[in-house]
Wavefront OBJ file of the C-alpha trace (Angstrom):
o trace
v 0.000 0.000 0.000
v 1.196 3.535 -1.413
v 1.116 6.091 1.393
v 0.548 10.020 -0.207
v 2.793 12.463 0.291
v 2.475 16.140 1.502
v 3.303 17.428 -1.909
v 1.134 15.378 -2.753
v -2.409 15.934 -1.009
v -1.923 19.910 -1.312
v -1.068 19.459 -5.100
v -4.428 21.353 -6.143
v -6.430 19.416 -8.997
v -7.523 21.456 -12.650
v -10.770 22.855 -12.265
v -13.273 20.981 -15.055
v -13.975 23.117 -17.875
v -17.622 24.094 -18.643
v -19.200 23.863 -22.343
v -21.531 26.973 -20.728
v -19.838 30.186 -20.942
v -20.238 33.700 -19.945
v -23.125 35.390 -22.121
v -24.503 32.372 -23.242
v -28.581 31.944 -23.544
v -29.777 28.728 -21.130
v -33.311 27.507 -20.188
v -33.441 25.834 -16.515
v -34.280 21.932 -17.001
v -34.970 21.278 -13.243
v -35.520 22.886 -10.410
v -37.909 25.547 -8.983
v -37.307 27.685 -11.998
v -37.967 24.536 -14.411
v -38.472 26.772 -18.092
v -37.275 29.887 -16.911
v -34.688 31.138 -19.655
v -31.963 33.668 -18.848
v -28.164 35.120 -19.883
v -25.341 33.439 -17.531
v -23.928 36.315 -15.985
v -21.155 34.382 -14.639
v -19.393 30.859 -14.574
v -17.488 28.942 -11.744
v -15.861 26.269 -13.652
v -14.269 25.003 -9.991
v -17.758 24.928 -8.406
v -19.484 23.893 -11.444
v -21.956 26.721 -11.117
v -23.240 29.228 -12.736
v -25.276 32.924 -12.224
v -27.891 33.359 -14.425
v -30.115 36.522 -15.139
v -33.346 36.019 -13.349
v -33.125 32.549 -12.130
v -33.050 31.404 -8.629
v -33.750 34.268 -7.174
v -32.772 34.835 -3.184
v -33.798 37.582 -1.099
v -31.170 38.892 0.525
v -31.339 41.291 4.449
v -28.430 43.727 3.951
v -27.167 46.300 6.552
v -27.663 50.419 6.477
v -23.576 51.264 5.605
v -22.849 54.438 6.553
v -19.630 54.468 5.322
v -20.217 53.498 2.012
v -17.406 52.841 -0.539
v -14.122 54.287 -0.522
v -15.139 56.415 2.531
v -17.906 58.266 0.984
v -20.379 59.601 2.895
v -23.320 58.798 0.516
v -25.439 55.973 2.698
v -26.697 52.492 1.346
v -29.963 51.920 2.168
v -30.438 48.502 3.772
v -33.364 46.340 3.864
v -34.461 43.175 1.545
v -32.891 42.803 -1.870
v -33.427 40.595 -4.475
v -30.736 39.169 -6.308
v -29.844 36.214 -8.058
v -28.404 32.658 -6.188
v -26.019 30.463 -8.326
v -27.115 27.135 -9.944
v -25.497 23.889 -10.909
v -24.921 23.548 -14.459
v -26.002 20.328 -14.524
v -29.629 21.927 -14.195
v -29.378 24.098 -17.101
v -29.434 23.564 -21.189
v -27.667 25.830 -23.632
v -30.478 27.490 -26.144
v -29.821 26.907 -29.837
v -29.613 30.345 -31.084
v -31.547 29.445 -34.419
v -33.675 27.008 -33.329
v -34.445 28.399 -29.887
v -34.873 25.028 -28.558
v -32.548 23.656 -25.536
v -29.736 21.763 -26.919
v -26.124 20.188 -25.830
v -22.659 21.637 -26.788
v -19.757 20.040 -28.311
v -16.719 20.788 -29.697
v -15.270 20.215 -33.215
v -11.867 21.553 -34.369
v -11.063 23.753 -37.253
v -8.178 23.253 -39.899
v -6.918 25.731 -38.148
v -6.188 23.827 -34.963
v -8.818 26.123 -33.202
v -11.823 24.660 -30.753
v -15.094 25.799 -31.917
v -18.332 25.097 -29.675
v -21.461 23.416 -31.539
v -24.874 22.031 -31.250
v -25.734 18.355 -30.526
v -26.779 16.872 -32.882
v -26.785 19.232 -35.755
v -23.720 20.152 -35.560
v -23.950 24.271 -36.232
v -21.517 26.500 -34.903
v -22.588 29.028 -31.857
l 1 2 3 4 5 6 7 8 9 10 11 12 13 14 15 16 17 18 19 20 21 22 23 24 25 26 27 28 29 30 31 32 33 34 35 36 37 38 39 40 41 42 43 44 45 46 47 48 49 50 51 52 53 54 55 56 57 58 59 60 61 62 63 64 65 66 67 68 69 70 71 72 73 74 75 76 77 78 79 80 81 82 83 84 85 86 87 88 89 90 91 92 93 94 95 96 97 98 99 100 101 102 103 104 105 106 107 108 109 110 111 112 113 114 115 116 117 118 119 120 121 122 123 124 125 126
């Protein structure tokens, strides 16, 4: 039996890429929001979550801040906001920007040695 070293138990692992990206159109496939379409505003390819526009929606107690940012003087208000919760990608579908119908992404490459995202099963660029 192999016994780890230090080195190697803090060695950090490569986060798993994501075929969702930043700006991309997705529909919710499960979940409380089951339908709900909506722009990713952001993607945690180590978390394997994402922040989409409009989905899973939180509501949020903040604080009165007095001192505002940077030292101004100019007071938030505090109370209940609404803002958006992140989401497992595994619960969301990419849209098909021509057929506007969920669909899964792949990856083809050019002659160019370039990766290029596409549909599944047609096969059309996004």
């Amino acid at each position: 039996m192999t016994r780890k070293t230090a080195a190697a138990k803090t060695q950090t692992r490569k986060a798993p890429s994501m075929k969702i990206k930043k700006g991309d159109r997705v529909v919710v496939i499960a979940g409380k929001d089951n339908g709900r379409e909506g722009t990713v505003i952001a993607a945690y390819p180590g978390k394997q979550k994402l922040l989409v526009e409009g989905v899973n929606m939180i509501k949020k107690n903040t604080k009165v801040d007095y001192q505002g940012r940077r030292g101004l003087r100019d007071s938030k208000e505090g109370g209940i906001i609404h803002q958006e919760a992140l989401i497992h990608v595994s619960n969301v579908a990419l849209i098909d920007p021509e057929s506007k119908k969920p669909a899964r992404a792949g990856y083809r490459v050019t002659e160019d040695d370039e990766k290029v995202r596409v549909t599944r099963p047609g096969g059309k660029d996004i």
